[in-house]
C-alpha positions in Angstrom: -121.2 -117.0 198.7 -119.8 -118.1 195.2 -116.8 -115.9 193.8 -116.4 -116.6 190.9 -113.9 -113.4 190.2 -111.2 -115.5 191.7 -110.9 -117.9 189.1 -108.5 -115.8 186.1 -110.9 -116.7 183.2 -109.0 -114.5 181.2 -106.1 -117.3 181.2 -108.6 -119.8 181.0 -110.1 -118.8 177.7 -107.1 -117.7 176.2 -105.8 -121.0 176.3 -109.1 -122.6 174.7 -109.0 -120.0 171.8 -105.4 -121.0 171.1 -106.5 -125.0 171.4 -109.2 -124.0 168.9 -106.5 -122.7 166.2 -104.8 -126.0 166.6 -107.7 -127.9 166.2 -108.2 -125.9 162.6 -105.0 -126.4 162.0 -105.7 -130.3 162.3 -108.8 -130.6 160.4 -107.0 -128.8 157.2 -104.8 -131.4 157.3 -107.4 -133.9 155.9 -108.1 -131.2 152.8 -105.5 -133.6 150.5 -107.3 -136.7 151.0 -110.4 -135.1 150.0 -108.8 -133.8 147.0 -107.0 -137.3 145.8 -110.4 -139.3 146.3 -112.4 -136.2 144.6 -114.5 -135.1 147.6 -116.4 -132.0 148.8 -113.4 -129.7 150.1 -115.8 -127.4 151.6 -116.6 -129.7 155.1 -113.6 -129.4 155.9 -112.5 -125.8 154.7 -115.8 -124.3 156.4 -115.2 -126.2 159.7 -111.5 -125.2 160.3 -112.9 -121.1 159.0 -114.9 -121.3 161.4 -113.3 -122.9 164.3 -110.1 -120.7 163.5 -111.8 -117.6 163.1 -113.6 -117.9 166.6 -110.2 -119.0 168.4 -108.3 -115.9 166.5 -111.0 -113.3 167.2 -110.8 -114.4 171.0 -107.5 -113.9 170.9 -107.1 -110.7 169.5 -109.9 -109.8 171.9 -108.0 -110.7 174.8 -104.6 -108.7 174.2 -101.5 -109.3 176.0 -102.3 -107.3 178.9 -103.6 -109.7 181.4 -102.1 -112.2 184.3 -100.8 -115.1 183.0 -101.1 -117.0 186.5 -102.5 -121.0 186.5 -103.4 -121.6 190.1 -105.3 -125.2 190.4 -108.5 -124.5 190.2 -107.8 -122.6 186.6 -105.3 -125.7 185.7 -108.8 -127.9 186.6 -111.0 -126.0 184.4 -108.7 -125.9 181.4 -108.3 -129.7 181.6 -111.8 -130.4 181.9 -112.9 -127.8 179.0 -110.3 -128.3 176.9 -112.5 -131.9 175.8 -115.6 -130.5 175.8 -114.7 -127.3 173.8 -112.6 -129.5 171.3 -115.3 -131.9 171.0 -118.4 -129.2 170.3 -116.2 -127.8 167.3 -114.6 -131.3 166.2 -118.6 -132.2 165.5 -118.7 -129.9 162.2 -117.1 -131.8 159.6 -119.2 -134.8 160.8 -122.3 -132.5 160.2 -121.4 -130.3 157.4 -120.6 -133.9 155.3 -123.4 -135.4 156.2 -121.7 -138.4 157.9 -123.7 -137.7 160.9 -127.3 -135.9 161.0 -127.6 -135.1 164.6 -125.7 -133.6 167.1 -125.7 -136.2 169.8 -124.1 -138.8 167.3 -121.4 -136.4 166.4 -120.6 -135.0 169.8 -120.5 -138.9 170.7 -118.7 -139.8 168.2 -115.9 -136.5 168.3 -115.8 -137.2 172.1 -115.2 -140.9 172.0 -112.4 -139.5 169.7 -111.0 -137.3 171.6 -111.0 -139.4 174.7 -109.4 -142.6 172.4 -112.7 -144.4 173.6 -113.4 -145.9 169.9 -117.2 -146.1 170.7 -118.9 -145.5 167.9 -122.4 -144.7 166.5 -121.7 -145.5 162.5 -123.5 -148.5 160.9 -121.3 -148.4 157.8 -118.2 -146.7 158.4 -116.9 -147.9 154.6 -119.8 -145.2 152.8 -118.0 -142.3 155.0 -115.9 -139.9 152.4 -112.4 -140.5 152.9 -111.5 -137.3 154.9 -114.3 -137.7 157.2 -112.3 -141.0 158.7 -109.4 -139.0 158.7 -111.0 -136.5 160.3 -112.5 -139.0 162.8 -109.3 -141.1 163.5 -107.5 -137.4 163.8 -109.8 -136.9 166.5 -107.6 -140.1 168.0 -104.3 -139.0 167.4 -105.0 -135.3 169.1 -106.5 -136.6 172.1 -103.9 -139.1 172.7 -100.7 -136.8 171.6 -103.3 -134.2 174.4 -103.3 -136.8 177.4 -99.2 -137.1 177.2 -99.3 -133.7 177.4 -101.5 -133.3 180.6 -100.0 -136.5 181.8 -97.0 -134.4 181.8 -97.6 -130.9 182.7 -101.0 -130.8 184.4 -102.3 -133.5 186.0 -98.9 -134.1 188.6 -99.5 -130.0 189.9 -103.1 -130.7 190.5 -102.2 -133.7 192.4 -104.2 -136.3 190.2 -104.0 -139.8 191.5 -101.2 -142.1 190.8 -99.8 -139.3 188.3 -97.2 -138.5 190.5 -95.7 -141.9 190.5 -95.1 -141.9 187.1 -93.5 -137.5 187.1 -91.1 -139.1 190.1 -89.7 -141.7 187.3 -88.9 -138.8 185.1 -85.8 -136.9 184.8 -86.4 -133.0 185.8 -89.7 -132.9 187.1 -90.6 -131.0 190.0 -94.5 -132.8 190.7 -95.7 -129.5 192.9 -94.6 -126.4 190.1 -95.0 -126.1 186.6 -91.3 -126.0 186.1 -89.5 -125.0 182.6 -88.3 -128.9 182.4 -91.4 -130.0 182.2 -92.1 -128.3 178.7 -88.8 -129.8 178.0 -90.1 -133.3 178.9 -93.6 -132.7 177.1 -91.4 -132.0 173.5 -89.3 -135.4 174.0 -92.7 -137.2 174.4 -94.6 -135.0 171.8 -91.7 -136.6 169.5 -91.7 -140.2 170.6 -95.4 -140.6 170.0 -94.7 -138.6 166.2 -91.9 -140.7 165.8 -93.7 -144.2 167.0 -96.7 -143.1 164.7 -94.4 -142.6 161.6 -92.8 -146.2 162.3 -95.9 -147.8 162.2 -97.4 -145.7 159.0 -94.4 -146.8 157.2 -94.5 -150.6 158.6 -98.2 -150.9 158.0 -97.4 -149.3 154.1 -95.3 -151.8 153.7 -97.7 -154.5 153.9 -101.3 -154.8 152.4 -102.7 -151.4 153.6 -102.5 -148.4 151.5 -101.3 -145.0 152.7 -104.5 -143.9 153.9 -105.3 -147.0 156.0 -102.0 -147.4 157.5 -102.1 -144.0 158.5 -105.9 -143.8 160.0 -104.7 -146.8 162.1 -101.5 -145.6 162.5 -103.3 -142.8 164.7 -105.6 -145.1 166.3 -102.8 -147.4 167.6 -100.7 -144.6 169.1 -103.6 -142.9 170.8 -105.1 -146.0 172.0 -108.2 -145.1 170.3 -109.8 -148.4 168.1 -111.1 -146.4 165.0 -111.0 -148.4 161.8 -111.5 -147.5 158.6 -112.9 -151.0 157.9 -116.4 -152.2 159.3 -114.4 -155.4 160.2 -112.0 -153.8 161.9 -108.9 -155.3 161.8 -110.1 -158.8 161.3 -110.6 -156.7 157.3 -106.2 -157.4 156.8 -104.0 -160.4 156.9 -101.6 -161.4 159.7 -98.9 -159.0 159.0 -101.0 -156.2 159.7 -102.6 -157.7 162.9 -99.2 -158.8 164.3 -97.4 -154.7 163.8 -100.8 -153.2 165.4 -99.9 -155.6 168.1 -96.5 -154.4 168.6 -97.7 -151.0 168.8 -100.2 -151.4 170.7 -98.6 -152.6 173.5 -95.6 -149.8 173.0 -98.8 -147.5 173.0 -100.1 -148.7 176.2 -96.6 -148.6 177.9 -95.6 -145.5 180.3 -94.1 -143.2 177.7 -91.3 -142.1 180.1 -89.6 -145.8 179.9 -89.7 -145.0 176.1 -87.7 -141.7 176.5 -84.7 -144.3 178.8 -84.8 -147.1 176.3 -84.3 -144.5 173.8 -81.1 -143.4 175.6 -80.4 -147.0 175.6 -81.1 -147.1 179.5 -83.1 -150.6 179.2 -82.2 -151.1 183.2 -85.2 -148.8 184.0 -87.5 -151.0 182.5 -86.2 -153.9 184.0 -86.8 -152.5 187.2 -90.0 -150.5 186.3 -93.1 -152.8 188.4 -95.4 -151.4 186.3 -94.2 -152.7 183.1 -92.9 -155.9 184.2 -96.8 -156.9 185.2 -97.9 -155.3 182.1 -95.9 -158.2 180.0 -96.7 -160.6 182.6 -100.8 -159.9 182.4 -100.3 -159.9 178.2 -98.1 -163.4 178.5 -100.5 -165.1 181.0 -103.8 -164.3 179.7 -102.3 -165.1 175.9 -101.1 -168.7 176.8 -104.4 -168.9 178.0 -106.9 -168.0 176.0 -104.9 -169.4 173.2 -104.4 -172.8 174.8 -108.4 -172.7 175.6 -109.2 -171.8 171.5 -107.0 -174.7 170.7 -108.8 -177.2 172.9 -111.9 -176.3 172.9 -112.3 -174.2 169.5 -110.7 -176.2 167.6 -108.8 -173.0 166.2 -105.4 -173.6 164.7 -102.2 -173.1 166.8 -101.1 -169.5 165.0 -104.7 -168.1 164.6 -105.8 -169.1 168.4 -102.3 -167.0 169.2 -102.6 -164.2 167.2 -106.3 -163.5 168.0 -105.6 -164.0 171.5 -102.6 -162.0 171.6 -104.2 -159.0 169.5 -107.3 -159.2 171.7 -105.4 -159.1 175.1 -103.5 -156.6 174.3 -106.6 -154.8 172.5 -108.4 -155.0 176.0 -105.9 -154.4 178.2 -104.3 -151.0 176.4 -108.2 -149.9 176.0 -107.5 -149.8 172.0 -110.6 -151.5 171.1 -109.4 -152.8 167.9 -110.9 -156.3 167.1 -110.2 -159.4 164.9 -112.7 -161.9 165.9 -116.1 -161.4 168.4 -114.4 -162.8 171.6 -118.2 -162.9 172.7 -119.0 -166.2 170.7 -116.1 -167.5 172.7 -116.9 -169.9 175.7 -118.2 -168.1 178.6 -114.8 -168.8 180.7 -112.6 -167.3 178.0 -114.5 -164.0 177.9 -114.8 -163.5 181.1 -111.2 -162.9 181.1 -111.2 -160.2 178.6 -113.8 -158.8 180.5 -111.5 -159.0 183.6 -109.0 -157.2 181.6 -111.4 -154.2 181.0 -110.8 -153.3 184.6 -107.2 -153.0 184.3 -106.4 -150.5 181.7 -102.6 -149.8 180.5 -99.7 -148.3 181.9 -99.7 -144.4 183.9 -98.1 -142.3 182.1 -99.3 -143.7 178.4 -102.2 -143.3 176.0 -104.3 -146.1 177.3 -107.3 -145.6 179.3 -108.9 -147.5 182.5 -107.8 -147.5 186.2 -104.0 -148.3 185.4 -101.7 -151.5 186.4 -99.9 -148.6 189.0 -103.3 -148.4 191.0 -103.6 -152.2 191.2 -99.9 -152.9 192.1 -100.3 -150.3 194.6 -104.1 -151.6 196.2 -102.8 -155.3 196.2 -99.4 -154.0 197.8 -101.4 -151.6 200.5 -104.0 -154.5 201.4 -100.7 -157.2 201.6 -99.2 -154.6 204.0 -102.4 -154.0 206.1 -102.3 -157.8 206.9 -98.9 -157.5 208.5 -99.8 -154.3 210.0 -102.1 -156.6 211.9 -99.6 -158.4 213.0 -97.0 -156.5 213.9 -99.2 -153.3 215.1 -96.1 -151.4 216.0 -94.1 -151.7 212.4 -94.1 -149.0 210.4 -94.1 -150.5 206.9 -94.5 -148.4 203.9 -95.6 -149.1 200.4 -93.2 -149.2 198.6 -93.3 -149.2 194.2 -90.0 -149.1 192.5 -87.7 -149.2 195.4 -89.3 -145.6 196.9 -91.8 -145.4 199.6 -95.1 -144.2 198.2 -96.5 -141.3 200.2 -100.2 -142.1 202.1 -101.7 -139.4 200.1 -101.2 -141.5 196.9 -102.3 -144.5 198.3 -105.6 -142.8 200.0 -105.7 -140.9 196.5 -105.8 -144.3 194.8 -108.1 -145.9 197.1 -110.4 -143.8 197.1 -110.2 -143.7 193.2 -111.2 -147.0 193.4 -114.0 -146.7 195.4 -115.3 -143.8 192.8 -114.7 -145.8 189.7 -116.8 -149.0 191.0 -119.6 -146.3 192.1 -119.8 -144.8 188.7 -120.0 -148.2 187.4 -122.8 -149.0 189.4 -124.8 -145.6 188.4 -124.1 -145.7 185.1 -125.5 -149.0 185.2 -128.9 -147.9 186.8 -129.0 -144.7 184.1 -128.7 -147.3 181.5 -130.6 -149.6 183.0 -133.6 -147.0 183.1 -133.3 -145.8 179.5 -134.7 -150.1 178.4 -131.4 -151.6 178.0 -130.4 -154.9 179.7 -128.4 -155.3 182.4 -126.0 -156.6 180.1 -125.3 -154.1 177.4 -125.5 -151.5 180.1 -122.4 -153.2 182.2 -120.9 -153.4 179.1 -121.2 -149.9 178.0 -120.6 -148.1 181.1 -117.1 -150.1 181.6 -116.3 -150.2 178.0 -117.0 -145.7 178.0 -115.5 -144.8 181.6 -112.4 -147.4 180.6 -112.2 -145.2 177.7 -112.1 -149.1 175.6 -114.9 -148.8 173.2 -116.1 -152.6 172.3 -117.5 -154.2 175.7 -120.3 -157.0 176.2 -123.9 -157.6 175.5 -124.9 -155.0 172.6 -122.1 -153.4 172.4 -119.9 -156.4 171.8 -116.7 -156.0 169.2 -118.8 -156.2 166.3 -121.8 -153.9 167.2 -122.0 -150.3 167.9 -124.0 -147.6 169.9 -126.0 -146.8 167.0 -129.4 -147.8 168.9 -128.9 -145.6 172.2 -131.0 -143.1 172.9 -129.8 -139.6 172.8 -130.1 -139.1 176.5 -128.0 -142.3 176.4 -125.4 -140.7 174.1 -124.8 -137.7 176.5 -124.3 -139.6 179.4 -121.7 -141.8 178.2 -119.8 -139.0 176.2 -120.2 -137.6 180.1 -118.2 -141.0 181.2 -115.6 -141.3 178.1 -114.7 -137.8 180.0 -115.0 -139.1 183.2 -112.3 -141.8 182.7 -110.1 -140.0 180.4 -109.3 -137.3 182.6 -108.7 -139.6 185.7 -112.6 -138.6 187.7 -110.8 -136.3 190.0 -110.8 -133.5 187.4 -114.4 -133.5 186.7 -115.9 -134.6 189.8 -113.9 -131.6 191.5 -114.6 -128.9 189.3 -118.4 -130.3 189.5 -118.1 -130.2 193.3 -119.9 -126.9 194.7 -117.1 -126.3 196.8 -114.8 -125.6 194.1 -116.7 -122.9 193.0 -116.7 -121.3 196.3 -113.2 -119.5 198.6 
């Protein structure tokens, strides 16, 4: 029988109230931009009233007399709520403006925020008022400054896949206990990402953007996200801009804990970090290639077939989805490399989406090791990923993570499928949402968007931006009926 008493909701919902002041706090921060470009206040004003008001009176309702223990399954249903709560409120500025008329856009658009997907249903995003798009690339910005924060508190003490890889590399952190360092560690990242995200408003200032683009994509760098302010994207400034989102991109998609030791001038950990090392190497590789191939057989010249190779690389691979040319008119074997890239996914431990490089280092190193295995049945040979022997719970974790992904690939592609869209577009979309990358293949290439789905369509992919943001596990468990039960 179902017990449902021994799950401390109390804790639970206290901890969404409180999410819900911050997230009124957020959406008042987008009341001066409304004012300078003489806009309707009230959007704004009544969405963050009312979100506010509901996270205060719960609150207040609450009281401080309660227990204020986080077992896992609690820690499991704050993570996966914490989206879908943010998201349902994050939709009212989108519907008291006007931007959006229905509900399904906006909760696909506020979830493909919040999840740094950059999927997006808006035909014109240019005719949005101003604090709208900051509202909408804020969405970014929260939900990437939110997954360093999991990354670092949560996920590791519910056991989440590969996450523990990445707590070992950190100074102070005990994976199996919420331990008072960990706060600690969550502030030092909280302020890397503030500080990277102020470098690049101030970089991108510098240059052609005004304030208010170079801050909207100063948000959607650091969170991985892909919301422009610009129907063409980024393909809408000059080279200067394209070449610092570039850089930013890739220090976006990079495990935040190597930022924290080459801050303290320790630049031997990421020498020796695996995980980064392939990052670079995938970026270099599939750059010298798909520049050389625009050269030859585009005709492109030598620093425009570089920088749009470079930018879309590193686009694809971090899961950004910012774009400055449709890599589908490419030819077919040039694509098919981005698309190979879609699979990958940036660095554990950053903002960027997708399976991870950790999980393939670690598959390809398991199935190396299985061979000699076979050889020598009697070895014991362990994995091993930055000079440490990787537990078989990680690897089984990860394997199995694999198997899960490509299943939910091949479902969402039937669902899809079913609701009249080709094969194509519904590969594309169902990678491009559970990879959390935004811009995939077919119809919902770089310079199209979901505007055309149906609404059942809508839901079910907002269901897979969650999917992949929160790493399956966290859904799929809490889904699982015998979560629910002693």
């Amino acid at each position: 029988m179902p017990n449902k008493r021994l799950i401390n909701w109390t804790i639970i919902i206290r901890v969404l109230s409180f999410l819900l002041i911050v997230e009124a706090f957020f959406m008042l921060t987008g009341l001066p931009f409304a004012w300078f470009y003489n806009e309707p206040l009230f959007p704004l004003m009544i969405s963050s009233l009312v979100t506010g008001t509901i996270g205060l009176l719960i609150l207040l309702k609450i009281g401080k007399n309660y227990s204020k223990n986080i077992g896992k399954r609690e820690g499991y249903l704050i993570v996966a709520l914490t989206w879908v709560v943010i998201s349902f409120f994050g939709t009212l500025p989108f519907l008291l403006s006007g931007a959006i008329t229905h509900f399904a856009d906006a909760f696909f658009e506020t979830m493909s925020g919040l999840t740094t997907t950059g999927a997006s249903i808006l035909n014109d995003i240019e005719s949005v008022p101003k604090n709208i798009l900051y509202w909408r690339s804020m969405t970014h910005w929260i939900g990437g400054m939110g997954i360093i924060v999991l990354t670092v508190a949560i996920l590791p003490f519910l056991g989440i896949g590969g996450m523990q890889l990445m707590v070992a590399e950190m100074p102070g952190i005990q994976p199996d206990k919420l331990h008072p360092r960990i706060t600690a560690t969550a502030k030092r990242f909280w302020g890397i990402y503030v500080l990277f995200t102020i470098a690049e408003i101030l970089l991108l200032w510098a240059g052609e953007m005004d304030f208010f683009d170079s801050v909207n994509h100063s948000f959607a760098t650091m969170a991985t996200g892909g919301f422009s302010t610009r129907n063409a994207s980024i393909a809408a400034f000059g080279p200067y801009s394209q070449y610092v989102i570039i850089l930013f991109m890739i220090f976006a998609g990079t495990n935040f804990t190597l930022h924290y030791y080459a801050l303290h001038s320790q630049f031997n950990k990421l020498r020796e970090n695996q995980e980064f090392r392939v990052y670079l190497t995938i970026i270099a590789l599939v750059t010298v290639y798909v520049t050389v191939s625009l050269v030859f057989f585009m005709n492109t010249g030598a620093e425009k077939a570089f920088r749009d190779a470079l930018f879309t690389t590193v686009s694809i691979l971090t899961t950004t989805g910012f774009v400055t040319t449709d890599y589908i008119l490419w030819p077919y074997f040039i694509w098919i490399f981005i698309f190979a890239l879609m699979f990958i996914g940036g660095s554990a431990g950053s903002t960027g989406g997708g399976v991870k490089i950790v999980r393939h280092l670690l598959l390809v190193k398991n199935s190396w090791l299985e061979m000699k295995r076979a050889i020598h049945q009697q070895a014991i040979i362990p994995v091993k990923y930055n000079h440490k022997s990787v537990s078989k719970e990680i690897i089984f974790n990860v394997m199995a993570f694999f198997l899960i992904y490509v299943l939910i690939i091949a479902l969402g592609v039937v669902v899809l499928a079913i609701t009249g869209l080709d094969f194509e577009t519904s590969i594309g979309a169902t990678i491009a949402t559970l990879g959390n990358i935004g811009p995939g293949i077919g119809g919902v290439g770089p310079v199209e968007n979901y505007a055309f789905f149906s609404p059942f369509a809508k839901w079910f992919l907002s269901f897979l931006m969650l999917l992949g943001r929160l790493e399956l596990f966290t859904v799929l468990i809490v889904m699982s009926p015998a979560f629910w039960r002693r």
